[in-house]
N, C-alpha and C positions, 0 to 999 in steps of 0.2 A: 671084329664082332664086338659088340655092346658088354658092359661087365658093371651092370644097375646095381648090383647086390654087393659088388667089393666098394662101395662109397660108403661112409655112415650117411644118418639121416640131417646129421647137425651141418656136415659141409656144404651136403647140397643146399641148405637152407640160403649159403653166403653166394654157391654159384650160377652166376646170370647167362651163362654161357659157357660151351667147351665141346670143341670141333676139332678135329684135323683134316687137314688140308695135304696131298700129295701132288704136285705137279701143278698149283695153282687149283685143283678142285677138290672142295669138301666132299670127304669120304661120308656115305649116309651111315641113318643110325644116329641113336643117340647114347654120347658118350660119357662114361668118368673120368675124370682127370687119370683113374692108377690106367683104366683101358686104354685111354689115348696114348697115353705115356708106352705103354708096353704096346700096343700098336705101332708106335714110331719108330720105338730101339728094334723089332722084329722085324720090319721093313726095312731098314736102315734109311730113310729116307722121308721127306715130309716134316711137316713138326706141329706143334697143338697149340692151338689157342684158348686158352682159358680164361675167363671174363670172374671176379669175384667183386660182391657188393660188401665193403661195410663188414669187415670179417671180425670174429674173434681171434683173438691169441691163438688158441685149439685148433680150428678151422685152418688158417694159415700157418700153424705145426705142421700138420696132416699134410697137406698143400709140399712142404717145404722137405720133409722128409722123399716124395717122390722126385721131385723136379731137383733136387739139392743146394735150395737156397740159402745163402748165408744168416744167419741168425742173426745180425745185427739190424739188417734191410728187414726181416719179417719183422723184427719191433719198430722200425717206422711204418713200416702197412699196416700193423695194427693200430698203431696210436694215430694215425692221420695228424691230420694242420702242422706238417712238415714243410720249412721253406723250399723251394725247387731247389732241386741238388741230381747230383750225378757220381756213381761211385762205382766201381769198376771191384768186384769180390772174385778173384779166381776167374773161371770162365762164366761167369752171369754181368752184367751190366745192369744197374737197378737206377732209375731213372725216377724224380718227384716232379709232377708236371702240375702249376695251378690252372684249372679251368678258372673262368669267370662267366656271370652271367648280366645282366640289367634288369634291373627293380625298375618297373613302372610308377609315379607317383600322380596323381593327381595336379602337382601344381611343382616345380622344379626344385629338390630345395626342401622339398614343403615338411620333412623328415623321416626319419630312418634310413634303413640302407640303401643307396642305387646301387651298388656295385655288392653281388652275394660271388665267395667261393666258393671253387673245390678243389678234388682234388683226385688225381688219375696218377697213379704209379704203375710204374711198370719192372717187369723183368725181363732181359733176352737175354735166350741162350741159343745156342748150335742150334736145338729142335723144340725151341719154347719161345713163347711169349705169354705172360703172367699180366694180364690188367686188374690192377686194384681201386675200386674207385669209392671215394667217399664226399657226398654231396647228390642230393636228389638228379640236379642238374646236369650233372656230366654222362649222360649216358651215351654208350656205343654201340645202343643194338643196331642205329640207322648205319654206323660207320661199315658194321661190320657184314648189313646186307651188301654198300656201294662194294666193297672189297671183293665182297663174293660174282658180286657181277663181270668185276674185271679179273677175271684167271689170270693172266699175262703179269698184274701186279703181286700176287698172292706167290707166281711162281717163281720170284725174287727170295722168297723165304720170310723167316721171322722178324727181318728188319724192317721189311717193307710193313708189317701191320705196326711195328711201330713207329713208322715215318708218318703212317696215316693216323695214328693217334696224337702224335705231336702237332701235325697239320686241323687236326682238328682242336684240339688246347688251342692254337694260331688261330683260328676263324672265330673262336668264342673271344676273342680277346678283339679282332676285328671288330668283333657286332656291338660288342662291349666300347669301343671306343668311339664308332659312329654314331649309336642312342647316347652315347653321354655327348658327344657335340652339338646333338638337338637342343641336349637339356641344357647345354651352356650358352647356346643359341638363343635361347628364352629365357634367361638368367639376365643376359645381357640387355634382351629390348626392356626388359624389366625396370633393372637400373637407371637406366635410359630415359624413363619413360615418363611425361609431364605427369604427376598427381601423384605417383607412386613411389611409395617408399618400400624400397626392401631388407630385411634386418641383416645385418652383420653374419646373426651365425647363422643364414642360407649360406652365406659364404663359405664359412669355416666348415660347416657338414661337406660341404660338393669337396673343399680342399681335400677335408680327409678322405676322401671318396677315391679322389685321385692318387693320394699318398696310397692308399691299398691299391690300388690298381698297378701302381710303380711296382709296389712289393712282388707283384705276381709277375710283371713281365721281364723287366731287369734282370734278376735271378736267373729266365726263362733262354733269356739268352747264352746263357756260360752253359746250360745242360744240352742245348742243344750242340755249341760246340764239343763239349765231351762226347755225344753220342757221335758228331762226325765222325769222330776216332776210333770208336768201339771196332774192335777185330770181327764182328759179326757183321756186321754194316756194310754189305757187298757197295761195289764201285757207281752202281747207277741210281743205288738211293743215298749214298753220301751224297751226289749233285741233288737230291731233292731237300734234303738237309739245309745246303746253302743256300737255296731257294726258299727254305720256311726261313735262315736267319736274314734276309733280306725284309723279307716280310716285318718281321721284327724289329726292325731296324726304323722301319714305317710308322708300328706301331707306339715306339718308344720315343721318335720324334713327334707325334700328336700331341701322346700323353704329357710332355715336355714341355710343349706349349697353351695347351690346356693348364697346365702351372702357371704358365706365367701370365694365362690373360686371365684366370682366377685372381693368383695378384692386385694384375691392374684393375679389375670390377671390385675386389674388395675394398682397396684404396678409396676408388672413386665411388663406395657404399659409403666409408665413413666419413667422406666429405662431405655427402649429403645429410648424411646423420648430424654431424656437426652444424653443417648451415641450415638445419632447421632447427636444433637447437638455439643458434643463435638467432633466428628468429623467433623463437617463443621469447626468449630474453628479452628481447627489443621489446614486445609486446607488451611482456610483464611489466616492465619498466614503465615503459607510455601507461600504460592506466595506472600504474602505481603514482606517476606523476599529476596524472589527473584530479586522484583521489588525493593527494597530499592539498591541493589547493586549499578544496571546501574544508579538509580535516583542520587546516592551520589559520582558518579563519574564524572557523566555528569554534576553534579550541580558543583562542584569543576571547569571541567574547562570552565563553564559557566560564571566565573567572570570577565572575560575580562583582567587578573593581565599581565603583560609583561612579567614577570621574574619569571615561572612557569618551574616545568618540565619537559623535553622531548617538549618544544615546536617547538623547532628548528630542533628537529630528522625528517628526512624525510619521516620514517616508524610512527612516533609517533602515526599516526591518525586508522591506521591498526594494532599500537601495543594496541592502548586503546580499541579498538572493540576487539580486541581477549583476551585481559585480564578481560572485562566483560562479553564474551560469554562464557569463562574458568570458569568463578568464578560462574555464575548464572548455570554452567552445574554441575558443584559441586553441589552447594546445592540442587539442582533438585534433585541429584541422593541419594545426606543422607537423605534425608528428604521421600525420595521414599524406600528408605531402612529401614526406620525407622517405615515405614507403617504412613506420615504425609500425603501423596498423593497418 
């Protein structure tokens, strides 16, 4: 039976969800955490799933007082942007999972984040599993309809919903490394590309893009082997376990290599960078040299001296204009030949 009235109004505020489950099917009715809980221990059998968004301190107290959580793990669910971690309190396993998601941009590069987190914790016990999720992005309501569909999985127990919540952290990590291969896909023709320069710090954004991305998956794998181990973790969802570090393993050699062909486009940014620099140089120079002619003729007979030459030729002032329009057509034209201009 339902027990709406033994919840304050403040926890329900944090809970996105909270079901039990006997024998693989959700028992109807809509539940509190203290109902479910004293549902479960009265049956002796089944266990509760509880879904929390974004909780306070208070909230996951309340929370933690029933289910008997270790007080150290309810201060990482409170505070969220904990690195993934795995930590084994008594009989609870408290597990830090980062989701990720992909930032669409406009043009690759072009700025801000491509890569946003989150972040999904969890607790399992004997007859619990505690999802705490912080990030708009991670949610489980879709996870937690596929589960309900498949009975047969749900009636593996508590592990089993959190095999399906680590599988799902692994698919957002998937989708996350496939959109970022587009965008490095186009990064690349970019580079590449006659007429087109691309700045340096597209480069260094996408790098740090991928350094978080490392931060989320790396870590991701040492929790999931802790969870193989966890004594709740019946025998046919530890083999799903090694099957998500596999997966992982996929996705940690992409990310790897997306390092390193970020790298080599950066390299071969600043080359480009460089070698048009050193073309505006050339540039600058050839018309500097240009200008230097008439400046050093003109200056010459700028001095006012009486006793210069050709002062007195009649042609003089028409032979000095055409001996500088001669000389600066010249060098126009080696310098043009030379590919300086």
């Amino acid at each position: 039976m339902t027990d709406a009235s033994a919840e304050g109004h403040g926890v329900r505020g944090a809970v996105v969800g909270c079901a039990v489950y006997v024998d693989g099917e959700r028992l109807p009715g809509e539940w509190t955490y203290r109902g479910a809980a004293a549902e479960v221990r009265r049956r002796g059998t089944g266990f509760v799933w509880l879904g929390l968004l974004e909780p306070t301190a208070e909230q996951v107290r309340s929370v933690a007082e029933v289910f008997g959580l270790p007080a150290r793990s309810v201060r990482d669910a409170v505070a969220g942007y904990v690195r993934p971690k795995a930590a084994r309190y008594g009989d609870v396993t408290f597990l830090v999972l980062k989701t990720a998601r992909h930032v669409a941009h406009p043009a690759p590069g072009g700025g801000g984040e491509i890569v946003e987190t989150g972040e999904v914790m969890a607790f399992l016990g004997n007859d619990f599993v505690i999802t705490v999720r912080h990030g708009a992005h991670s949610s489980l309501h879709g996870l937690r309809e596929e589960l309900e569909a498949s009975p047969e999985r749900l009636a593996l127990g508590p592990s089993a919903v959190l095999h399906a919540v680590a599988g799902h952290v692994v698919d957002s990590h998937v989708e996350v490394v496939s959109a970022f291969e587009g965008d490095i896909d186009a990064i690349e023709a970019l580079v590449f590309a006659p007429g087109v320069l691309v700045g340096a710090e597209q480069m260094y954004l996408m790098k740090r893009e991928v350094v978080e991305l490392n931060r989320s998956v790396t870590p991701l794998a040492v929790v999931l082997r802790e969870a193989v181990e966890s004594p709740e973790v019946v025998g046919e969802v530890r083999e799903g376990f090694r099957d998500l570090l596999d997966r992982l393993a996929v996705v940690s050699e992409r990310i790897e290599s997306f390092d390193q062909l970020l790298t080599s486009l950066l390299y071969a940014t600043l080359a480009r960078i460089t070698l048009r620099q050193n073309d505006d140089v050339r540039k600058i120079t050839s018309w500097a040299a240009i200008v230097a002619l008439p400046t050093m003729v003109f200056g010459l007979y700028g001095m006012n001296f009486e006793h210069m030459p050709e002062l007195g030729w009649e042609y003089g002032y028409h032979g000095v204009l055409g001996f500088v329009a001669v000389g600066c057509l010249v060098l126009h034209r080696t310098f043009k030949r030379n590919r300086w201009l």
